[in-house]
N, C-alpha and C positions, 0 to 999 in steps of 0.2 A: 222412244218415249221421252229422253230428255230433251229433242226437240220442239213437244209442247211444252214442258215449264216457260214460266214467265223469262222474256230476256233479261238479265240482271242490268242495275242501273248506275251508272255510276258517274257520281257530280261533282265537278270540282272548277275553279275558275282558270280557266286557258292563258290568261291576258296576267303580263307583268305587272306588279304593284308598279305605279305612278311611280318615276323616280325621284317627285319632289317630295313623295310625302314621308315624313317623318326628320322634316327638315327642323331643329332645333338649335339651341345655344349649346351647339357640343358636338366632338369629330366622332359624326353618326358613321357605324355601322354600315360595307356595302355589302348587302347580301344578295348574290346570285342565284339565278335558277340554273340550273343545267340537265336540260333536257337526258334524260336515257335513250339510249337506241335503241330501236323496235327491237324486238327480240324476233329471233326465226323461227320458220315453221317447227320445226324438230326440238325446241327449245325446252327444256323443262322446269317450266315456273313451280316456285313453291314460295312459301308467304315470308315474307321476312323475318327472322328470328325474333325481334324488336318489336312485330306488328300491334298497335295496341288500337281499342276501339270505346269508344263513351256513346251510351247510347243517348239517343235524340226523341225518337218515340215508339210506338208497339213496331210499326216498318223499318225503321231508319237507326245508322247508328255512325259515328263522324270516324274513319280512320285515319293513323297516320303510325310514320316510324320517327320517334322523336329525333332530330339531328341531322333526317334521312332524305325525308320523302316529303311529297305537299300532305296536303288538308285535302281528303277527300266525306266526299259521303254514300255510305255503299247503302242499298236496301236487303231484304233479306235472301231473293236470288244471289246478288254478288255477295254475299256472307259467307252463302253455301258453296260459291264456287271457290271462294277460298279454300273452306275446309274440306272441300275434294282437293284440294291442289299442293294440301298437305302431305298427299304421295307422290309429289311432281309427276303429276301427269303430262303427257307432251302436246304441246300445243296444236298443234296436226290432230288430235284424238280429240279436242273440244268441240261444238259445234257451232256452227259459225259465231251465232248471237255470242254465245259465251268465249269462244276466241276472240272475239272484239273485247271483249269486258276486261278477259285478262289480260291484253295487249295494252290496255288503257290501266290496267293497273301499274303493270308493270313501269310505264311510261313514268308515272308518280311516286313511282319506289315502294311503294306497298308489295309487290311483287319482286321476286329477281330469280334469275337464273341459278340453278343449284350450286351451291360453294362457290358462288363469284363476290369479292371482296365489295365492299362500302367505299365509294368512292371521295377523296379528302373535300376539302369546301376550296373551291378555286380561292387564288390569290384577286385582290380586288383589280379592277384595271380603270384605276380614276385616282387622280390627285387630287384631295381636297388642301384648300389654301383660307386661311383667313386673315383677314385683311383688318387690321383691326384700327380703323381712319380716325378716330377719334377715342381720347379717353375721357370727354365729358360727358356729363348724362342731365337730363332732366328730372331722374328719381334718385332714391334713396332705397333700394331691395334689401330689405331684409338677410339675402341670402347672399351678396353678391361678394365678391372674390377682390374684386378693385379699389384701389385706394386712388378717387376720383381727382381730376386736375382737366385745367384750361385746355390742354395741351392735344394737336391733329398733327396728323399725317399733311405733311405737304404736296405738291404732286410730283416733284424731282424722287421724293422717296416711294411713291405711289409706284410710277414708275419702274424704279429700281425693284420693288417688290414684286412686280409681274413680270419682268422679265428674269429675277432669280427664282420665280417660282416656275415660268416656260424651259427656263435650262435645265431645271431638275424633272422633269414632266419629262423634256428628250431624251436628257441622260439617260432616264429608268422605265422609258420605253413606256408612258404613259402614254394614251392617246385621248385621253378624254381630263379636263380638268374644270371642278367645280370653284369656284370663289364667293365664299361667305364674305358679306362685308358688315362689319360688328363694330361695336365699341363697349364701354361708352353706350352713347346711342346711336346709331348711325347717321341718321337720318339728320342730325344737328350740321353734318357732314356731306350734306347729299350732294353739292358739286362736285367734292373729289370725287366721290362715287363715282358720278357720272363719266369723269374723266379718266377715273382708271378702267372704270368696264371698257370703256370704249376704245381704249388703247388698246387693255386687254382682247379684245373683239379682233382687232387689226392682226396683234401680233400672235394672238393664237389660230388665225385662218393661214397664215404667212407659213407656218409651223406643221399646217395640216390636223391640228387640234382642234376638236372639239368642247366648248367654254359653255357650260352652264354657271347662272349665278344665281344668290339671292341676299338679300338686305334681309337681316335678323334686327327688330326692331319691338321696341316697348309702346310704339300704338302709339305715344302722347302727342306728338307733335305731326302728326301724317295727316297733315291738310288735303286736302283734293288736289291743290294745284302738283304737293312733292308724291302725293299717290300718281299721277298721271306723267311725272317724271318717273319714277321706275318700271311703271307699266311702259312707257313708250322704250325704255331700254332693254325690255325683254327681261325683267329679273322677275324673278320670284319674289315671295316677301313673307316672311315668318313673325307674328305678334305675341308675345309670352302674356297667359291672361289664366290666375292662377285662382280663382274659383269666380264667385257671386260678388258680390260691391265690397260688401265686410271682412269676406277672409282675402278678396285680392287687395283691398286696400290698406289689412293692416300689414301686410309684408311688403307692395310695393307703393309705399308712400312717395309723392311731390318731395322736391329740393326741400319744400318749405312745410312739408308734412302733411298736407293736402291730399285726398283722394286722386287715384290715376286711373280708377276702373273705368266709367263713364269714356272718357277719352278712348282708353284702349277698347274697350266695347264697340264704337261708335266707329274708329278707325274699320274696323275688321268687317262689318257690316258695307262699309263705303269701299271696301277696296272687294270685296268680294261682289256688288252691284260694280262694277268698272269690269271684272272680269280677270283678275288679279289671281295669278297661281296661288292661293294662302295657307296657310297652313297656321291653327293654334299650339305654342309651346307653352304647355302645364307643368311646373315646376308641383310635385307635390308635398308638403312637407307635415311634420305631426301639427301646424296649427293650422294646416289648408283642409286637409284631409275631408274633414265635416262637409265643406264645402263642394267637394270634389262631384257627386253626382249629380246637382241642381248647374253643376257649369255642364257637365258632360249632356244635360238634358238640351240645355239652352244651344251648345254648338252643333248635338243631331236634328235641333228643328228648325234650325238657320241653313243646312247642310253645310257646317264650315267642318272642315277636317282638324285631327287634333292629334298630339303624341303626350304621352304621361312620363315625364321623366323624374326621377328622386331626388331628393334634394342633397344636397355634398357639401358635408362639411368643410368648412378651411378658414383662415387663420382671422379674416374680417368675422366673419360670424361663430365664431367657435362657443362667445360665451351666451348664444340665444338656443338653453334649452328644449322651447318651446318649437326648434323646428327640428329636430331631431326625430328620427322614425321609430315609432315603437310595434312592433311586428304586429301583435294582432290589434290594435286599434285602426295600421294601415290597411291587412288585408280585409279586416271586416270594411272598412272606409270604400278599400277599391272594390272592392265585392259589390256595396251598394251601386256601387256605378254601374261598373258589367250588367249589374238589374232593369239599369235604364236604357241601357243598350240594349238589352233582348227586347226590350219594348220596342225600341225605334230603331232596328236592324237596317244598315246603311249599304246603298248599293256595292258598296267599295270595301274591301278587306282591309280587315285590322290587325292583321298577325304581326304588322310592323311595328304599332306604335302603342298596346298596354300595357306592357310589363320595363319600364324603364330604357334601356338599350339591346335590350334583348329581340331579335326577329325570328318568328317561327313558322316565316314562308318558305327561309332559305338558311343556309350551313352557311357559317364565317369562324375563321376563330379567333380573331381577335375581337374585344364588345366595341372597340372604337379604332378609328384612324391613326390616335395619336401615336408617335414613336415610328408609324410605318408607312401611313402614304398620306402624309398631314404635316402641313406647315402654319405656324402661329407668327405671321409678322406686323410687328408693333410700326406703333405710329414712328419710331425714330429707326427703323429699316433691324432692328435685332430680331432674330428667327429663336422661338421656342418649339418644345414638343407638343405643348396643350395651350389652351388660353387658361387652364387655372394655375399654368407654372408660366406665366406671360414672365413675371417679375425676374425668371431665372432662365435667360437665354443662354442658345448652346452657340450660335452661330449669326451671321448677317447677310444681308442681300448682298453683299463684296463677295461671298463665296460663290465657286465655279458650280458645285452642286451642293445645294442648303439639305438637302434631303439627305445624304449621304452623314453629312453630318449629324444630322438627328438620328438616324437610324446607329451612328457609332459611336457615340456619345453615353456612357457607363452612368453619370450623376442623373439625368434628368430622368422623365417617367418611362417605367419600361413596360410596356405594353405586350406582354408574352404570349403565344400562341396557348390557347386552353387545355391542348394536351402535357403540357409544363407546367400547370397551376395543380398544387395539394388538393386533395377533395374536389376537382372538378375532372381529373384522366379519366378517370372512369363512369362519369355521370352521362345518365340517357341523355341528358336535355344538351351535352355542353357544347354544342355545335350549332342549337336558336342560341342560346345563353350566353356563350363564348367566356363567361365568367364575371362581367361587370365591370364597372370604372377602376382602373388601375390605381386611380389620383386615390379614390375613397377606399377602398382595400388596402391600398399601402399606410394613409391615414389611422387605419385603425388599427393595423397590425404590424407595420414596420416592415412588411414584403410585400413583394410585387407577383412571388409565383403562389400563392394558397387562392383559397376562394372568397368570392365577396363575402362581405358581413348581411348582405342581405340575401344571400341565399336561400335561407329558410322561407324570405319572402319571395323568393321566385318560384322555389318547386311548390309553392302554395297556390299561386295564382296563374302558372302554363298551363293546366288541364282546364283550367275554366275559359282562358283565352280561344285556344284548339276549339271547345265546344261551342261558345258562342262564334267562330268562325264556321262551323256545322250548321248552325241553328240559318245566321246566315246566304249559306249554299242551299239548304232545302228551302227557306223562304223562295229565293231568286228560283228557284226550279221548278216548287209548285206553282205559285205567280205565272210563271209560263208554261206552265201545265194547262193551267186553267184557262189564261190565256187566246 
């Protein structure tokens, strides 16, 4: 008889998040997938303890195990065979259709074999390095952390930079290493660029390393001719563009107080018609907020991609109120966005890049690189933990391994694993979550192990993230139902 029930269905995306995207002004988060192994015939699946589910509509409903497992979407055959499976049934006893379903559950972590433990979130296996080639800028941000000056990277220090960041890459058994190149503006900068990728290129193939880059840039100055310089280098390219004309222009005003939207607008358009890996970095803060759904509408109908990150306090901006996060004015704010997303559901998964640094594709637990597999080097060759502690380096490109340094290093930022942060050991989520920016936590509280201060706004806005991830997966499924 159970052989005619309908085969249960279960939809979920196979294909890795793009590893550019959610490339931002900040040591992003690498989160891993890691496959489970098929379970055996004889196996006796039963549902995760954790299993949680949001329904989607009368058929459909999006599961997952928060910290665990992916984003699936089960119908209501695969529902029911959960709830048989809640006597661990053995997988030999199912019939075929439904031994596929649970096999593919189990694959996603929604499943697992009875009393076998949750397994930790892998160590990252990538060096992030930034390069920070210039401290001039063409704006005036609102929010920025710099106390701006004349003053670039040379290319004797350029140099020296990439090759103390390949030594520490060997040291510590890195075999993949990213280089963000920042400032300042970058771009003001763009022959060292050019000249350090390129070195960099040489001596990390020399090395057996694999070099991803990208130019984090404020759009202003990104002519066609220096757009068509970093596309012919192979870099990526990040544009920070922080709502509509009026809320992006009163936070990132011209040297000379001038609008900078337009520019950055116009930039991002012309680098994405060239073919230009891009990504938008949204800085959101309490006077953007308003603005946050009419940019989020405008980058899903250009298809540009985009990550939402919060704004962080520190000592240049401390006395501007006005960008300060106030909880429910941001979740209502971000909420309205997520509204425009369900409108214009985008072929490509966003579990990376709505909720600040938080990813809820994959388990990490640190929220960022810094302190662990992340180097800040300044225009004048000095190594920090972060770029918002540029001003307070631990170390220099003269050391045998800079990493080492930073990781033992007691004053600078300490970026602790989430199972060692107060009010996050125990939390579903702290494994998307990993607990938030150490810089801005510690800011507000004078430690480094408790939980963000925005917390409240994250367990507020992960279930809506998860569901429009749902929402989604059933679009892309029925589409090719229909199809």
């Amino acid at each position: 008889m159970d052989q005619l029930l309908p085969a249960p269905t279960v939809i979920a995306d196979d294909q890795m998040d793009d590893p550019a995207y959610g490339d931002c002004d900040c040591a992003c988060p690498q989160a891993q997938h890691i496959p489970a192994a098929a379970p055996s015939p004889t196996a006796r699946l039963e549902p995760h303890p954790q299993l949680r589910a949001l329904r989607l509509d009368d058929e459909h409903s999006v599961a997952f195990v928060p910290s665990h497992s992916r984003v699936a979407v089960l119908d209501r055959p695969a529902r029911a065979l959960i709830a048989r499976l809640a006597d661990a049934v053995p997988l030999a006893d199912l019939p075929p259709a439904e031994a596929a379903a649970a096999g593919r559950m189990a694959a996603l972590g929604l499943l697992r074999e009875r009393g076998a433990p949750d397994a930790r979130p892998p160590a990252p296996d990538q060096l992030v390095v930034w390069l920070h080639v210039t401290n001039a800028c063409n704006l005036r941000c609102t929010y920025c952390y710099l106390e701006k000056t004349d003053e670039a990277m040379s290319e004797a220090t350029a140099h020296a930079a990439v090759d103390a960041a390949l030594r520490s890459a060997v040291a510590n058994g890195y075999r993949r290493v990213l280089m963000k190149y920042a400032g300042g503006e970058a771009s003001l900068n763009l022959p060292l660029v050019a000249l350090a990728h390129r070195y960099a290129l040489g001596e990390a193939a020399a090395r057996d390393i694999a070099l991803d880059g990208v130019v984090l840039s404020n759009g202003v100055g990104l002519t066609s001719r220096r757009l068509a310089i970093i596309n012919d280098l192979g870099l990526r390219l990040m544009i920070s563009l922080d709502g509509p004309a009026a809320y992006h222009d009163a936070q990132r005003p011209t040297v000379r107080g001038q609008p900078s939207h337009a520019a950055a607008a116009a930039s991002a358009l012309r680098a994405q018609a060239m073919g230009l890996a891009l990504n938008l970095s949204i800085t959101v803060t309490g006077q953007s907020v308003a603005g946050l759904p009419d940019l989020v509408a405008w980058a899903l109908d250009h298809n540009l991609r985009f990550a939402l990150n919060f704004y962080r306090e520190n000592d240049c901006s401390a006395s501007r109120a006005d960008l300060l996060l106030d909880e429910q004015r941001l979740i209502a704010g971000i909420r309205a966005a997520y509204a425009v997303i369900e409108e214009r559901l985008p072929p490509y998964s966003l579990l990376g890049c709505l909720v600040d640094r938080a990813n809820l594709g994959a388990a990490h637990e640190r929220a960022c690189a810094a302190g662990e597999n992340y180097l800040v080097i300044d225009h004048h060759g000095q190594i920090a933990s972060c770029q918002m502690a540029i001003s307070s380096p631990v170390t220099t490109t003269a050391a045998a391994d800079p990493l080492r340094q930073i990781r033992l290093d007691p004053r600078g930022v300490q970026n602790i694993p989430v199972d060692q942060k107060e009010g996050c050991r125990d939390c579903e989520w702290r494994y998307w979550c990993a607990g938030g920016c150490a810089v801005a936590t510690f800011r507000a509280t004078g430690r480094y192990d408790v939980r963000s201060p925005s917390c409240n706004i994250y367990k507020a806005l992960y279930p809506d993230v998860v569901r429009l991830e749902g929402l989604r997966l059933l679009s892309r499924h029925l589409a090719a139902v229909a199809a």
